[in-house]
C-alpha positions as CSV (number, residue, x, y, z in Angstrom):
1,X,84.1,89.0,13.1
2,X,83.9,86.3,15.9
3,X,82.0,82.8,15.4
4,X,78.3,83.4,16.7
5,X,76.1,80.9,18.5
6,X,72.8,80.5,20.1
7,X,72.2,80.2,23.5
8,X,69.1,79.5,25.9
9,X,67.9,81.6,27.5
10,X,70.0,82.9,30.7
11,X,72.6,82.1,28.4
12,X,72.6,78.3,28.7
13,X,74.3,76.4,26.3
14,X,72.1,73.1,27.0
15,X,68.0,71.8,27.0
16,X,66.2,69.6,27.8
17,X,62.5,68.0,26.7
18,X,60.5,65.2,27.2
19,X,57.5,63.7,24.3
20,X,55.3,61.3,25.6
21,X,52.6,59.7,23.4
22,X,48.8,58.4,24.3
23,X,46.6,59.3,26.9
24,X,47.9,56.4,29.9
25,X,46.8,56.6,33.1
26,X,50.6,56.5,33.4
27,X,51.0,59.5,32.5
28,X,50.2,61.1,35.9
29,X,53.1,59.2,37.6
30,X,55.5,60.3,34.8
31,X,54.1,63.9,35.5
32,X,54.7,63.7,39.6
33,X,58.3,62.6,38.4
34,X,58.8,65.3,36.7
35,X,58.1,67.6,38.7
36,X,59.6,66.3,41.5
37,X,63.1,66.6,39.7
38,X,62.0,70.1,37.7
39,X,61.7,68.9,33.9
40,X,59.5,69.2,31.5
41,X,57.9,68.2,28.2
42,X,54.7,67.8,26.2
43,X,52.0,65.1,26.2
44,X,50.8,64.0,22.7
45,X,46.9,63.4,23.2
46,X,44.3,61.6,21.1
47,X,41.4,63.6,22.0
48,X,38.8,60.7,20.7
49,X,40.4,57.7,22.6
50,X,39.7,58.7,26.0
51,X,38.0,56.6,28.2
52,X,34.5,57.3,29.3
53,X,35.0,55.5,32.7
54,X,37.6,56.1,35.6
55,X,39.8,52.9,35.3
56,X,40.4,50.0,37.6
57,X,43.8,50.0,39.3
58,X,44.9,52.9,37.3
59,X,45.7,50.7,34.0
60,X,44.8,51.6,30.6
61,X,43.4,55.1,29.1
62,X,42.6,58.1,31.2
63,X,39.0,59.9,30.8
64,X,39.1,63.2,29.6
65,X,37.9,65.1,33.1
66,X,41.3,63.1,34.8
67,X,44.0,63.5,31.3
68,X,42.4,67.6,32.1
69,X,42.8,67.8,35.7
70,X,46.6,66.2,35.5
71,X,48.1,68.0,32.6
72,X,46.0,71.5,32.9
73,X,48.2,74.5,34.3
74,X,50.9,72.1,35.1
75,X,53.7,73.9,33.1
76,X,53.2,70.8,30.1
77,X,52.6,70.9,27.0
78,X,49.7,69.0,25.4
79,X,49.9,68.5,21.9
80,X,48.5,66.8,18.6
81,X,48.8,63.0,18.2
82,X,45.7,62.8,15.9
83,X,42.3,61.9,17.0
84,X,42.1,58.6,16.7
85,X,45.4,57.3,16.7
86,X,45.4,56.3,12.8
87,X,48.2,55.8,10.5
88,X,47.8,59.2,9.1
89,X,49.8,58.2,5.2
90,X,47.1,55.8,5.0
91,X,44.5,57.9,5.3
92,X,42.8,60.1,2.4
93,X,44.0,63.5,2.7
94,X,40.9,64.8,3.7
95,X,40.8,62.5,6.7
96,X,43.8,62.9,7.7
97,X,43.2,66.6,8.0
98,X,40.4,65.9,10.1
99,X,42.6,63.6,12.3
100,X,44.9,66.6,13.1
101,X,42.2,69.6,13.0
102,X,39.4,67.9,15.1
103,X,42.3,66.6,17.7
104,X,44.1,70.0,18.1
105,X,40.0,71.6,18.1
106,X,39.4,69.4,21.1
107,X,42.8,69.9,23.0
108,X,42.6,73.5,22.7
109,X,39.2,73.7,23.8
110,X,39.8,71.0,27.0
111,X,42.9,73.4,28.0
112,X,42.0,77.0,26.8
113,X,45.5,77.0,25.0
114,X,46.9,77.4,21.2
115,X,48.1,73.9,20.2
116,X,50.9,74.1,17.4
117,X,53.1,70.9,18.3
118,X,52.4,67.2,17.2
119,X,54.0,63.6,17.2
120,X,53.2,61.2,14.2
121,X,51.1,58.3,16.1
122,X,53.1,54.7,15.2
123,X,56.2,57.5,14.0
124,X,54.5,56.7,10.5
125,X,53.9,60.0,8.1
126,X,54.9,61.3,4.2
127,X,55.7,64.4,2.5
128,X,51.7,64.8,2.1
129,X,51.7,64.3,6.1
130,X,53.8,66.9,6.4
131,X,51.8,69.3,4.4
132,X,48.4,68.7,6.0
133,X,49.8,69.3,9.4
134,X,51.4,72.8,8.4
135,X,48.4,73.9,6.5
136,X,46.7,72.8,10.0
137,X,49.1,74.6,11.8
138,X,51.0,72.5,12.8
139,X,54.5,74.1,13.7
140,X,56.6,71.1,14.6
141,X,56.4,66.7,14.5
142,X,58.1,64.4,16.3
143,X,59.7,61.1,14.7
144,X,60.5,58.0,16.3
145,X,64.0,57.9,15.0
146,X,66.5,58.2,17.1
147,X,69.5,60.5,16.3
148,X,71.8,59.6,19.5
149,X,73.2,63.3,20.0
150,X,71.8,66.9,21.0
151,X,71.7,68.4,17.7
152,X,69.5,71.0,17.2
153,X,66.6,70.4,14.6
154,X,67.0,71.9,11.4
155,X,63.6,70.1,9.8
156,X,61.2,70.9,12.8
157,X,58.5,68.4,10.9
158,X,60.8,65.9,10.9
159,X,61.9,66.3,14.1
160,X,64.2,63.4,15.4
161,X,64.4,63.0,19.1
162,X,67.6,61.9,21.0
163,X,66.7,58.7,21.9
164,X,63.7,56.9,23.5
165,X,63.5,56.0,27.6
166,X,64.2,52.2,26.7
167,X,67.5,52.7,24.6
168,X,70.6,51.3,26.4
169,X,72.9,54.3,26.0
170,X,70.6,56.6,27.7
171,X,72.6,56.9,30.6
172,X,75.7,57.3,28.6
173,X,74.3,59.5,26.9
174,X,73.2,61.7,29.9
175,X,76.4,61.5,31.3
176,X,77.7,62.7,28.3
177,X,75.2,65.6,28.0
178,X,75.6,66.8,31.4
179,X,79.6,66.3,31.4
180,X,80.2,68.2,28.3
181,X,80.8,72.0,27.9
182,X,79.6,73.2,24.6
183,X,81.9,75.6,23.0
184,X,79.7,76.3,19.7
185,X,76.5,74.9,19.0
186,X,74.2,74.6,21.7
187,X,73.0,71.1,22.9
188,X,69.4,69.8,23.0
189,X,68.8,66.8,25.0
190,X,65.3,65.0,23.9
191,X,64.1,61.6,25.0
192,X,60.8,60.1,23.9
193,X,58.6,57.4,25.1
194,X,55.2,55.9,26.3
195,X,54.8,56.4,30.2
196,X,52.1,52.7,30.1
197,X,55.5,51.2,28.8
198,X,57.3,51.8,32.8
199,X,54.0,49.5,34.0
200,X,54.4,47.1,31.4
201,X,58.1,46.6,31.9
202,X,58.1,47.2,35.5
203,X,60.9,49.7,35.4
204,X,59.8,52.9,36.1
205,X,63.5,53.2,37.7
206,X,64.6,54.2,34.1
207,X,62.6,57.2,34.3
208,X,63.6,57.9,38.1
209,X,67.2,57.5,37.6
210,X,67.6,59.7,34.5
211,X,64.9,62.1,36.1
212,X,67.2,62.1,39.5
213,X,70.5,62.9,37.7
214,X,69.7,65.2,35.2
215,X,66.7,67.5,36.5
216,X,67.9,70.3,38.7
217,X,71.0,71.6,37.0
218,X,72.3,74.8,36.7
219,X,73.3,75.1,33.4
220,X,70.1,73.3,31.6
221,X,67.4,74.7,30.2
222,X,64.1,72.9,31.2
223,X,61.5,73.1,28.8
224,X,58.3,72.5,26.6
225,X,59.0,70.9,22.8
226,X,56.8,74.5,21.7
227,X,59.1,76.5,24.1
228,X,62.3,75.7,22.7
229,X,60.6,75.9,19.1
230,X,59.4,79.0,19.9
231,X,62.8,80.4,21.2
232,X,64.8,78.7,18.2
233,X,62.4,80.3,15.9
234,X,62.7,83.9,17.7
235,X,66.9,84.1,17.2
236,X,66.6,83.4,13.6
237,X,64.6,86.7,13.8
238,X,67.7,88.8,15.4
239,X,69.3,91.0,12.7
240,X,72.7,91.6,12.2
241,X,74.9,94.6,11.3
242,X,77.3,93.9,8.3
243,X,80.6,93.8,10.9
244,X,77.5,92.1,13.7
245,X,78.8,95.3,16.1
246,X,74.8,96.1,16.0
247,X,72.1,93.6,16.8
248,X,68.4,94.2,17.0
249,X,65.8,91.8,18.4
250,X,62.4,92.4,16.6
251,X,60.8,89.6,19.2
252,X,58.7,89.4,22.1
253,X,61.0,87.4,24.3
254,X,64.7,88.1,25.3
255,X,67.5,86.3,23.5
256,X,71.2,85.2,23.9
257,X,74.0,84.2,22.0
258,X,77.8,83.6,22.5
259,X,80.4,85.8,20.2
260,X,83.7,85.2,20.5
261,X,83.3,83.2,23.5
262,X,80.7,85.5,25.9
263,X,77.5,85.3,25.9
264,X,75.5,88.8,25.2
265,X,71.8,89.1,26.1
266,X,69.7,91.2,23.5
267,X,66.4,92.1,25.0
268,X,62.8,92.1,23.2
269,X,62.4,94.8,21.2
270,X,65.9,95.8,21.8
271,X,69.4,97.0,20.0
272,X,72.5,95.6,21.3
273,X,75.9,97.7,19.9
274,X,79.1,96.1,20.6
């Protein structure tokens, strides 16, 4: 029996996702960017800190009517960051359940979608953390922790990005992610950061350049944090044959891997025999 792997869909062997946090007026330049140069990525909202005002200049927090009109059928994600922004270990558990519940309540009523994913605001949390958000339903949590490489996630609660905007190997690290051909694992490219952070640095040519030279490739997969969860979590649902000549996808979405070195394509609801 050959080595199996996942691929993305089409058969890619690479993705990419962006998490940004709060809800900055910033946010709508990061979003032009990113569509300008085809990527994507989710938008961790705390649905109680809007502001009730338009802001001056564009500085500061967005109101909900502008956060709704920027992020709503955009092709983004919007997700959980709590509701008020608190340290959520700190909190008794009952609050911090109502942190996650009344935040993901209010997003999925402002966008009329489900809202599974979720970022830890300050990157703080605990095991108990962890078990509020599931029992909220809370699929997946980003960290703040940087792992440096395009692993994929085995503890989606604990999920480490790549690497924030700000860290000075990013471009090494995107030349290394676009440069490399993955022979076995799949990659997964995933930077992190605070779009008000390009205003207060005065260097929203970070975000340009990276956006410029990776967006647009063939061989990457753009997408959502939930979409690539979602996908991840649908091939762990293919089932195998003893000798893996027989494959059957019990999902809703089609699904690829690599055996032996080519990719096969097993579609929903579909047996693949080799």
């Amino acid at each position: 029996m050959s080595s199996i792997f996942m691929r993305f869909p089409d058969g890619k062997a690479k993705a990419l996702t962006l998490s940004y946090d709060d809800d900055t007026c910033a946010n709508i330049k990061l979003i032009e960017i990113m569509h300008q140069y085809g990527l994507k990525g989710t938008f961790n909202l705390n649905s109680g800190l809007y502001a009730k005002e338009e802001p001056e200049n564009m500085r500061g927090t967005l109101t909900e009517k502008m956060t709704t009109d920027a992020l709503k059928d955009s092709g983004q994600e919007v997700a959980v960051h709590a509701y008020t922004h608190p340290f959520l270990e700190q909190l008794p558990e009952n609050l911090t359940a109502y942190e996650i519940l009344k935040d993901r309540e209010n997003l999925e009523k402002q966008f009329g979608t489900i809202v599974r994913g979720m970022a830890y605001p300050f990157g703080t949390f605990n095991d108990v953390v962890i078990d509020i958000a599931r029992k909220c339903g809370i699929v997946y949590s980003r960290t703040v922790r940087s792992t440096l490489d395009f692993s994929i996630p085995e503890d989606w609660m604990r999920l480490d990005p790549t690497c924030h905007h700000s860290h000075p190997e990013l471009m090494k690290l995107a030349h290394k992610f676009t440069q490399d051909k993955p022979n076995r694992a799949p990659y997964l490219f995933y930077l992190w950061g605070h779009a008000y952070e390009f205003n207060n640095n005065d260097n929203w040519n970070v975000i340009e350049e990276f956006a410029a030279y990776i967006g647009g490739r063939d061989d990457v997969w753009y997408a959502t944090n939930i979409e690539i969860y979602d996908y991840i979590d649908a091939y762990k649902k293919l089932q195998f044959s003893v000798d893996a000549k027989i494959i059957r996808n019990p999902t809703g979405q089609d699904l690829w891997l690599d055996m032996g070195g080519q990719t096969y394509m097993v579609g929903s609801g579909k047996v693949l025999k080799l």
